[in-house]
C-alpha positions as CSV (number, residue, x, y, z in Angstrom):
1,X,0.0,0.0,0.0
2,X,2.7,2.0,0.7
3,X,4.5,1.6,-2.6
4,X,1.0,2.6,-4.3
5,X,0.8,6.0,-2.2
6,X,4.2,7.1,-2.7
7,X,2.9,6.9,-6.9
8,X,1.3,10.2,-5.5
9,X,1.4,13.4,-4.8
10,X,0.4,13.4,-0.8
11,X,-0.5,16.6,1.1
12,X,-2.2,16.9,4.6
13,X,-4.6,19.7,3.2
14,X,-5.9,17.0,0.7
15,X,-7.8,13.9,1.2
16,X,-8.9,12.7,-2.9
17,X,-12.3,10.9,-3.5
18,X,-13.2,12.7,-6.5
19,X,-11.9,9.8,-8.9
20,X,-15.3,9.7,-10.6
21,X,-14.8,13.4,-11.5
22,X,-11.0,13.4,-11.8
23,X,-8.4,11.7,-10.3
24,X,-4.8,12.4,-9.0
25,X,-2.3,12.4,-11.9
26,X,-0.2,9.2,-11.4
27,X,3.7,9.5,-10.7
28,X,4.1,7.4,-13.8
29,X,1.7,9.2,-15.7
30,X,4.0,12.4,-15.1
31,X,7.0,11.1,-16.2
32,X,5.7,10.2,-19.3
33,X,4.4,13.5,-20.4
34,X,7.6,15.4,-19.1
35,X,9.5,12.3,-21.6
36,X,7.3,13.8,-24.8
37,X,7.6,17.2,-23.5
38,X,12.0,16.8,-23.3
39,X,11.9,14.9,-26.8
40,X,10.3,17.8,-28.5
41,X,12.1,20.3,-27.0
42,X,15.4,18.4,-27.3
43,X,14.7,16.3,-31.1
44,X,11.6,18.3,-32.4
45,X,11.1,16.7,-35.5
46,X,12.8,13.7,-34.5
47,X,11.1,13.2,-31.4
48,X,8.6,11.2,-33.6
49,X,11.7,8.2,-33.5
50,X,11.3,8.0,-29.7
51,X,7.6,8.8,-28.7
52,X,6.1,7.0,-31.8
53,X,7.5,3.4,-30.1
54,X,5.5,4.4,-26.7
55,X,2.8,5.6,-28.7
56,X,2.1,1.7,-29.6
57,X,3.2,-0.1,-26.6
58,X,0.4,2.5,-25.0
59,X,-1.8,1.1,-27.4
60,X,-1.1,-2.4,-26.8
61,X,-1.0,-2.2,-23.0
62,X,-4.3,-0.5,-23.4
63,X,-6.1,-2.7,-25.7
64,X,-5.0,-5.7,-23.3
65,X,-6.2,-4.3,-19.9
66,X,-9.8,-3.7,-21.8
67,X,-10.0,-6.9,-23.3
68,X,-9.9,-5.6,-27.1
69,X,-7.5,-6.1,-29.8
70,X,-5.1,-3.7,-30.6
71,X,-6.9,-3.5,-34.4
72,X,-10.5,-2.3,-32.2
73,X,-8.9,0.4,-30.3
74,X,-8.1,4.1,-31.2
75,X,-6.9,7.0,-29.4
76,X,-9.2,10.3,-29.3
77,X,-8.8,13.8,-27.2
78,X,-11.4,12.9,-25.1
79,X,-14.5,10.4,-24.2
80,X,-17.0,13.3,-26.0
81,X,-14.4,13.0,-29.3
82,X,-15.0,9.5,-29.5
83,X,-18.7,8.8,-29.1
84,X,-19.0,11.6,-31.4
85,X,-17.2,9.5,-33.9
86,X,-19.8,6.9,-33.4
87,X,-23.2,8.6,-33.2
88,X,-21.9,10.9,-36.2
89,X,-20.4,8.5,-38.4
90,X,-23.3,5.8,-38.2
91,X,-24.8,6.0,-40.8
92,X,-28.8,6.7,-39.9
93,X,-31.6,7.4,-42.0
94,X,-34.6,9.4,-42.0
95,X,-36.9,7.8,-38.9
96,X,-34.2,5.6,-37.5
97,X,-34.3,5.7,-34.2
98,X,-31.6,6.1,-31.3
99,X,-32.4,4.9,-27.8
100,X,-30.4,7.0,-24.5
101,X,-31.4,7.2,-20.8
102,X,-32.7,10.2,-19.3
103,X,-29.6,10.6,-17.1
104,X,-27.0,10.8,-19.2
105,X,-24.4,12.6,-19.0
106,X,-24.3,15.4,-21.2
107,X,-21.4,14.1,-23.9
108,X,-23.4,11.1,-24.5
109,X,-26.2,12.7,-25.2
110,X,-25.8,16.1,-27.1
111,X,-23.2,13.5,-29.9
112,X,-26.9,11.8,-30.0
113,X,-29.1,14.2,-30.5
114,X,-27.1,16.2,-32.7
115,X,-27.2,12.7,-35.2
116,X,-30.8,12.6,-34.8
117,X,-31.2,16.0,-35.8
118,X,-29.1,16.1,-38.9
119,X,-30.5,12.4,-40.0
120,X,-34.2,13.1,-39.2
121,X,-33.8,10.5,-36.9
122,X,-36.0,10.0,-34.0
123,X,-34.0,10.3,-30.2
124,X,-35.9,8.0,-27.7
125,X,-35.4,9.2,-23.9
126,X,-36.1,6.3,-21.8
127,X,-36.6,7.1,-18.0
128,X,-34.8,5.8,-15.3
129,X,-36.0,3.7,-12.4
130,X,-37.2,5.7,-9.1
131,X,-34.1,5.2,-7.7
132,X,-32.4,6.2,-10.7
133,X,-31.9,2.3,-11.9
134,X,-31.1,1.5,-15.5
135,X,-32.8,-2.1,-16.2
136,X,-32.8,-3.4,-19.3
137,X,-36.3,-4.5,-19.6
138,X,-36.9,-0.7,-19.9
139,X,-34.8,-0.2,-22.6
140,X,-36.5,-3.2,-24.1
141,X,-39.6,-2.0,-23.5
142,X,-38.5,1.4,-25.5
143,X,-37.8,-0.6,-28.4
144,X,-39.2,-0.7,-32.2
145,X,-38.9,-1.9,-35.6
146,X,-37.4,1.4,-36.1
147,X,-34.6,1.0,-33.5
148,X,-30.6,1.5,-34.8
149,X,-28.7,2.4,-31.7
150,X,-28.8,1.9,-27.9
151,X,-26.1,4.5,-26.2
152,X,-25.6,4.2,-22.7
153,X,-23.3,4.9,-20.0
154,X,-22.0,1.3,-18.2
155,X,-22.1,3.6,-14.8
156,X,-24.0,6.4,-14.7
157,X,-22.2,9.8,-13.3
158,X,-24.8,10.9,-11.5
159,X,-26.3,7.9,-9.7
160,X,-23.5,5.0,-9.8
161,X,-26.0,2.9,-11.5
162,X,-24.6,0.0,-13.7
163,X,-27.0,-1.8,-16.5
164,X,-26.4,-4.8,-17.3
165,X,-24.0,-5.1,-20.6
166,X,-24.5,-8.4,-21.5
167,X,-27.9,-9.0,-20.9
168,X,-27.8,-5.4,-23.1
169,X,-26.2,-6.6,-25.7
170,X,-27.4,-9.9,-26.0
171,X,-31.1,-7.9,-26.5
172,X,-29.7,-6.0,-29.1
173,X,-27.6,-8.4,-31.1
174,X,-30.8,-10.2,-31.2
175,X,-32.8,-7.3,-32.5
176,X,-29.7,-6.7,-35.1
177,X,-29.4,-3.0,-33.1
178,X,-25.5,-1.4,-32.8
179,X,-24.8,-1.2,-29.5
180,X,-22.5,1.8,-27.6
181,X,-21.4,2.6,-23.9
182,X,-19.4,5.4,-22.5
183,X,-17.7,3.5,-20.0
184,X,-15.3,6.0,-18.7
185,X,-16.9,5.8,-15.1
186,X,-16.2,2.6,-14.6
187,X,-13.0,1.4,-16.2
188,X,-10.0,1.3,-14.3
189,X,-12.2,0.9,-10.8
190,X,-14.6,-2.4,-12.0
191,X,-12.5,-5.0,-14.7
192,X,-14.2,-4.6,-17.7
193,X,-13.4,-6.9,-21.2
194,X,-14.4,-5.3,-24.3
195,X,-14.6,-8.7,-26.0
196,X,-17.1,-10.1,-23.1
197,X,-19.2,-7.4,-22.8
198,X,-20.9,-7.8,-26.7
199,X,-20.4,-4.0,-26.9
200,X,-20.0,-3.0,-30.8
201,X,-18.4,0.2,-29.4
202,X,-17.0,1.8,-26.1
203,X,-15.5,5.1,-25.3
204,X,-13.5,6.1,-22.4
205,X,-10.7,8.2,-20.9
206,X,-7.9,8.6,-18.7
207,X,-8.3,11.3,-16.5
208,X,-11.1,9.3,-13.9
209,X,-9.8,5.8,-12.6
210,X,-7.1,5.5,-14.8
211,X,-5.5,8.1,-13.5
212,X,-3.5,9.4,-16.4
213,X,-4.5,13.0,-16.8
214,X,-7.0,14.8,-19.7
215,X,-6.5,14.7,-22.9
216,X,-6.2,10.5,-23.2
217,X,-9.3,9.3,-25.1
218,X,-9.5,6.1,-26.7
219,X,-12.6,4.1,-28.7
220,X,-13.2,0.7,-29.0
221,X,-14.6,-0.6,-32.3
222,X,-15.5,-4.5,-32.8
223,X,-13.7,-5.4,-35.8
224,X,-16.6,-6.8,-37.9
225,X,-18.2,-3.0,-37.2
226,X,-15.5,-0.8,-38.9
227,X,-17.6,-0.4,-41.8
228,X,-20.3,0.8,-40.4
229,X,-18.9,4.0,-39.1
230,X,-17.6,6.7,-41.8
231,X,-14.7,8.5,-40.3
232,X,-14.9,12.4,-39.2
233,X,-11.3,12.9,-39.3
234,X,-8.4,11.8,-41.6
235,X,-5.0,13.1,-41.6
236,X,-1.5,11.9,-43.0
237,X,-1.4,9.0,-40.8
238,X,-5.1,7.9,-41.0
239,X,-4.0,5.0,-43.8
């Protein structure tokens, strides 16, 4: 326990629970951002020969400890970047419709609404237990003919609730419906495997359990889904 403290920064004015709204920045997780920091400002261009290595052994590490292949996983600026990829690359049609909980948080809802909006799709709110419980059998309930996507959190930030992912997905792969979870507050905290859950697609970040700092997205994509998401964003090393 003591070797996992001194990974810290430790003050008497600060006891931390906050690590569903951000968490200490990991000793680690320092030295690894002051290592890009010194290549740029020692190799600039050439930095690329030193951080581009870590850059996939990240990756690697990553994909592992979420139970994904390294071919399902992609890094993004934040959790919001990457379910934005999702509901905005999906391709939806005019009365589609895209099924969320009514206590989401806000980045995995407006990515959602914003689709629905632009596809003429139809954005199904389903409420929440009384004491703000996420069943399944309400989701079910909720769905139609007309159904695409379910989006939902895997814990919700504002209650703790946690649905059920496989019984989720197994609804949905039944009803041939893509399936998507922000799971940012609870990886790092519960074990999560990508490849268990039946998730097409999961979004996350450092900077809550993980402990890593902002500015560390990441998606996870099942492989046998790449095509059905057009990309918002290519660059010189998008092929």
């Amino acid at each position: 326990m003591e070797r996992f403290k001194s990974q810290f920064h430790r003050s008497a004015d600060l006891l931390h629970f906050n690590h569903a709204g951000q968490s200490l920045l990991s000793r680690p997780a320092l030295e690894k951002l002051r290592l890009c920091e010194e290549a740029y400002f020692t190799d600039a261009a050439f930095s690329w020969l030193k951080l581009h290595p870590e850059l996939e052994a990240a990756k690697k590490e990553l994909a592992g400890f979420l139970g994904a292949k390294t071919t399902e996983i992609a890094y993004f600026q934040t959790t919001a970047a990457a379910l934005s990829q999702v509901a905005l690359g999906y391709r939806l049609k005019a009365g589609d419709e895209i099924i969320v909980w009514d206590q989401e948080y806000p980045s995995n809802h407006y990515p959602w609404a914003l689709a629905a909006k632009r596809a003429g799709a139809k954005l199904v709110v389903v409420s929440s237990g009384k004491d703000l419980s996420t069943p399944v059998e309400s989701i079910e309930r909720a769905i139609t003919p007309r159904t695409k996507i379910i989006a939902t959190s895997w814990v919700q930030y504002r209650s703790g609730a946690r649905i059920d992912l496989q019984q989720l997905t197994t609804l949905a792969r039944s009803r041939g419906i893509f399936t998507c979870a922000d799971i940012i507050q609870g990886a790092g905290v519960i074990p999560f495997d990508f490849q268990a859950s039946g998730l097409d697609a999961a979004a996350g970040g450092g900077h809550k359990w993980m402990m890593s700092g902002h500015g560390v997205g990441y998606l996870l994509l099942r492989e046998d889904r790449l095509e059905d998401l057009e990309p918002l964003m290519v660059g010189a090393m998008t092929y």
